[in-house]
N, C-alpha and C positions, 0 to 999 in steps of 0.2 A: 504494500500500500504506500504511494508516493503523496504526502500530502504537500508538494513542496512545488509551490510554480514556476513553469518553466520559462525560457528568457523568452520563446514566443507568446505565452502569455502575457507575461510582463512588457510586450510590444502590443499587444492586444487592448491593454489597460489603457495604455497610453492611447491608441486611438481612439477609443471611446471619450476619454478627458477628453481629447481634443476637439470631437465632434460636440459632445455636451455644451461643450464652455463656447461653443462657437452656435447651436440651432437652441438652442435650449430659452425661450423668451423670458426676459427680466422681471418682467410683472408675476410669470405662472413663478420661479422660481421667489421673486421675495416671500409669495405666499407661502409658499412651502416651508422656505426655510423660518419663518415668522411662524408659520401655526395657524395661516388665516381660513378663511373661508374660501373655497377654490367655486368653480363653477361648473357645468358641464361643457363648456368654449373652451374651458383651460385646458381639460382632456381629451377634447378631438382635438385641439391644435398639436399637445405634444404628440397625440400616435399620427398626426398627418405628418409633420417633421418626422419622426421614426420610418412612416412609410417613405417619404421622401428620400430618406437615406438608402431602404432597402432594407431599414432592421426593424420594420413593424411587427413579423412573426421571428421574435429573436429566441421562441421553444420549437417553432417550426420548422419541419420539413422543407429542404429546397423545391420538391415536386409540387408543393403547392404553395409558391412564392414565398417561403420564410428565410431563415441565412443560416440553416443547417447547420449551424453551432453545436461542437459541442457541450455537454454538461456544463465543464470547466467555464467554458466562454461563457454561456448563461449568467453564470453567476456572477462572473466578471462585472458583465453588463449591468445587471440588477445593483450590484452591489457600488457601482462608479455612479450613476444614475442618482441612486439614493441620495448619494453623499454630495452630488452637487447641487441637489437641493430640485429634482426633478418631481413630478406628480409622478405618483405609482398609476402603471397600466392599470388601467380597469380589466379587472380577469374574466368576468363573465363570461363576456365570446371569445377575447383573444386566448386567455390561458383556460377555460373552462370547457366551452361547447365546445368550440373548433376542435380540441383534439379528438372529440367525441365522435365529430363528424369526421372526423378526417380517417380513423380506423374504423367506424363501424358505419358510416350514411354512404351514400348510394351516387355514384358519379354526378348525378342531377344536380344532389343536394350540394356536394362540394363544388359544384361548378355556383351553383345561385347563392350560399352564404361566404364560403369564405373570403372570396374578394372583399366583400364592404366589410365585412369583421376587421381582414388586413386594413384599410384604410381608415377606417374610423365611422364608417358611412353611416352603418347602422346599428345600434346600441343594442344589448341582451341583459337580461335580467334571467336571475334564477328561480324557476317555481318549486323547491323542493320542500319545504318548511309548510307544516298546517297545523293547526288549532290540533293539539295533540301529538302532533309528530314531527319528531324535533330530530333529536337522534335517533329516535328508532326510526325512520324513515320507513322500516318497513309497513308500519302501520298506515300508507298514507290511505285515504279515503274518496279524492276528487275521482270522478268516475269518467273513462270514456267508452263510448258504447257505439260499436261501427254501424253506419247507418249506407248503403251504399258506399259511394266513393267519401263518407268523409267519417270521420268519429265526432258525435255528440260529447263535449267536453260539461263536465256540473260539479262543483266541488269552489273550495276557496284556499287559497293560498297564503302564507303570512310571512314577515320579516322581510319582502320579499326589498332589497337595497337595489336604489333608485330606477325602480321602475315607474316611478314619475315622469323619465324619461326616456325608456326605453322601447324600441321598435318592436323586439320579438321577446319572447320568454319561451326558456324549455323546463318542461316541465315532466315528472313523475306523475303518473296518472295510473287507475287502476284498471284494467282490462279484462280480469277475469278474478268472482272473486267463490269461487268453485278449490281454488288450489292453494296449497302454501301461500302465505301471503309472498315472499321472495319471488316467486314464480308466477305471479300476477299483476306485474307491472309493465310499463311501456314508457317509453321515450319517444315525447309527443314536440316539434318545435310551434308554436301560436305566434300567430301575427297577432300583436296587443292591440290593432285598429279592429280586431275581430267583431261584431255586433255580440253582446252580452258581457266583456271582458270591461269591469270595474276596478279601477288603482284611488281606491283610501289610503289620504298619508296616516302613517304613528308618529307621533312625534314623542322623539327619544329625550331622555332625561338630561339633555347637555342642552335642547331645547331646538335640536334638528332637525327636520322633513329630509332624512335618509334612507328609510325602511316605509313599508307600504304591504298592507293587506290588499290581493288582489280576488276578486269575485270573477268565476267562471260560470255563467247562468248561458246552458244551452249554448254553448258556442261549437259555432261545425270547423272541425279544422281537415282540409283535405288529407287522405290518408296518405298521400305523398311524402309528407311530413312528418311521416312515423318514422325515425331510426332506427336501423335494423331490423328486427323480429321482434312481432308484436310479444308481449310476454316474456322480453329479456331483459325489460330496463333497469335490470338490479343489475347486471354484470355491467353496463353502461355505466351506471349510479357510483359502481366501487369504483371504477376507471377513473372515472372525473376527481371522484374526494380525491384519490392519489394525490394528484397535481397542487386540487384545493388545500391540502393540509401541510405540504411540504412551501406552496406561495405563504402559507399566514407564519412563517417561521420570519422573515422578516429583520434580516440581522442589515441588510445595510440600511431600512430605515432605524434600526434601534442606532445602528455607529452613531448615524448623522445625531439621534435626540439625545445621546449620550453625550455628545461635543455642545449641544443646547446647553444642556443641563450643567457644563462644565462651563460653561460662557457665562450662564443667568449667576453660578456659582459668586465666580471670580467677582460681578457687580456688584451682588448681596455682601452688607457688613454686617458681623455678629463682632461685639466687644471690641469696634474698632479693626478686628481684620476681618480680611476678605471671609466669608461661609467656606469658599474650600479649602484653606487652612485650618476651617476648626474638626480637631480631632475626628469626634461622633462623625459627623455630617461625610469627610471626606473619607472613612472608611465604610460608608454604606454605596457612597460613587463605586469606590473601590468593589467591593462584592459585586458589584451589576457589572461592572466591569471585566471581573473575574467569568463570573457565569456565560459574557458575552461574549467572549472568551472561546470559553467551554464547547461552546453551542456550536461557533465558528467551528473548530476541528469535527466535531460529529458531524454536521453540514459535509466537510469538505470529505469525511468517511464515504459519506454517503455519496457523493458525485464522483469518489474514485472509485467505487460498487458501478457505476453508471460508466465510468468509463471503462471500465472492463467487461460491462456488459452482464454486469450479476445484478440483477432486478431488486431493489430497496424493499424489503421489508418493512416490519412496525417500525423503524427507525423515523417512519412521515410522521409519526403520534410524537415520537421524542420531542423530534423538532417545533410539534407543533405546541406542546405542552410548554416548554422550555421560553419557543421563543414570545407567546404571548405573555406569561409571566413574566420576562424579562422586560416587555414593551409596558406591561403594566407597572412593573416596578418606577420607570424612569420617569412615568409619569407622576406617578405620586412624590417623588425626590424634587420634580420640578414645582410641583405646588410647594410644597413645604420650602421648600427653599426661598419663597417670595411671600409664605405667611398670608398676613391680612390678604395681601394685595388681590391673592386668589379668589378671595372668596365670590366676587361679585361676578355675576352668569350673567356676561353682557353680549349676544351674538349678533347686534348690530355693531359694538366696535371692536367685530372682529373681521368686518370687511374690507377692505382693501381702499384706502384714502380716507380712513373715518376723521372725522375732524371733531369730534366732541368732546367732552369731557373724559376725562379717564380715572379711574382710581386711584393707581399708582404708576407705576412705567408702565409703558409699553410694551415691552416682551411680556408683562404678566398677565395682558388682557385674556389670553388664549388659554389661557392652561385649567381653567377652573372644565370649561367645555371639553378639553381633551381628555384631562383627568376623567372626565363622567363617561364620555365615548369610548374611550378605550376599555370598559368593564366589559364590552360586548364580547371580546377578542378570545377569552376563553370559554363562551360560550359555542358563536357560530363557528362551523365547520369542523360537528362533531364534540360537544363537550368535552373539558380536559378530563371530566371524572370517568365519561364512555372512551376516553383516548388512553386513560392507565388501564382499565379495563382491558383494551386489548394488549398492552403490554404486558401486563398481569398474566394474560393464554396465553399470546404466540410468544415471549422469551421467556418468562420467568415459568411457564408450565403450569401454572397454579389454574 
């Protein structure tokens, strides 16, 4: 096992800085690296810049326009990206469906989705999540029921993140409810303009319109649209979380908030010095540090497994477990480090030119919002408590 990069990597890296620091717009980046409120303009610009370069599908396959990257390069990418203060790709379609469609949909389907996926054209949201089925997914309940050429879709969806804006949604649906539940699902893609298809926002406790209850009343969606074989969509379902659980691991955004939190540190006085001089304070840096650390080598375990061609195991759970805790930890460090200033949940001056009043500095407007948003992280995409679980079976035996 080589965990050590090679000087073509290390030329790799470097081109990526360069392209970053050169396409990457100043406005999408202050937000970022500030904590503000981004938009959905910020994120089809940066994947139209991506596409523009050639590295929109930078997990994808060359045969169907991606940059055939390996493992290694991926992470390069992700992880140079992060740190210069880039928006994270929205995974839905690029890291989510698309690989879905790209191994198991039917030349049609790849010929009609993944173009606008690669570009940015058209937006995706996840339908997996219901009013009861969360990680058990297998329990889902929304029904479709083949009617000629199309399946009558009835059921509701929930958590479903920002399908306020999005074009299509793929969703888990039940198709047959005669068998194992495993064994009665499908992989349906909807066009969310579909006549019946309703998106309520939730608005989340940081005070966001992120996530959205979506209603499926009678909606016909052409059976065209079904991926693969009716009654597979569990082995679809495991495919996807793969990808899903190993992206929420998340180390080059934690670098970058960790260099935050080392910045807000250095500002903040306790007793006259700086807060990251005080003992306490800067050996809890230290620990996130440490852990982040940690995570980093199993990470890079795990894509020399990938480069050799030995297919990753529960190692997706490690990471995923590890690294939202870790993204949660840095959040919390960041509020405490600014005290008072946190407290106040102001998500109009967290827009970009606010000119109003402020509590206390500026870098601290954010954090009280983030701190609250980030509690989600080890919930979606599999609970960390159903993520030890499988650690628990497939390594530990128990």
């Amino acid at each position: 096992m080589n965990l050590n990069f090679t000087a073509e990597d290390n030329a790799f890296r470097q081109q990526v800085r360069d392209f970053v620091a050169r396409a990457l717009p100043a406005d999408i980046q202050y937000k970022v690296v500030n904590g503000l409120i981004l938009e959905r303009d910020d994120y089809v610009r940066w994947q139209a810049a991506l596409h523009a370069q050639g590295w929109g599908g930078s997990s994808w396959a060359a045969e169907f326009g991606g940059t055939g990257w390996s493992a290694v390069k991926k992470y390069i990418f992700e992880e140079e990206c992060a740190a210069a203060g880039a928006p994270r790709i929205i995974p839905f379609g690029v890291k989510m469906v698309a690989p879905v469609i790209m191994a198991f949909g039917s030349p049609a389907q790849q010929q009609r989705f993944l173009p606008n996926i690669l570009s940015g054209q058209e937006w995706w949201c996840q339908g997996y999540s219901e009013p009861g089925s969360g990680s058990d997914l297998a329990s889902v309940k929304t029904s479709a029921v083949r009617d000629g050429g199309s399946y009558v879709v009835n059921g509701q969806k929930t958590w479903t993140t920002q399908a306020q804006y999005a074009d299509w949604i793929f969703c888990l649906v039940r198709t047959d409810t005669e068998v194992k539940p495993q064994r009665g699902i499908s992989f349906l893609l909807i066009d969310m303009k579909s006549p019946g298809v309703t998106v309520r926002p939730i608005i989340t406790m940081d005070g966001a319109h992120e996530v959205n209850e979506v209603w499926l009343e009678n909606v016909r969606v052409p059976a065209e649209n079904l991926v693969g074989q009716e009654n597979q969509g569990w082995t679809y379902a495991k495919f996807l979380l793969g990808h899903e659980r190993t992206n929420i691991a998340g180390i080059g955004i934690a670098k970058r908030e960790l260099a935050r939190l080392k910045r807000i540190a250095s500002l903040e006085i306790k007793n006259g010095k700086p807060l990251i001089k005080d003992p306490l304070f800067s050996a809890r840096i230290a620990q996130v540090e440490i852990d982040l650390v940690a995570l980093e080598i199993t990470n890079l375990r795990v894509l020399s497994a990938e480069e050799q061609r030995r297919t990753p195991g529960p190692e997706a759970s490690i990471l995923k477990i590890k690294g939202t805790e870790i993204q949660q930890a840095i959040t919390e460090l960041l509020t405490q480090a600014v005290g008072s200033y946190a407290l106040p949940l102001r998500r109009d001056a967290m827009a970009a030119g606010y000119q109003g009043d402020a509590a206390g500095p500026f870098y601290a407007t954010p954090l009280a919002a983030n701190y609250l948003n980030m509690r989600k992280l080890s919930i979606y995409g599999g609970s960390n408590e159903i993520q030890k679980n499988i650690i628990a079976q497939m390594i530990l035996g128990l």
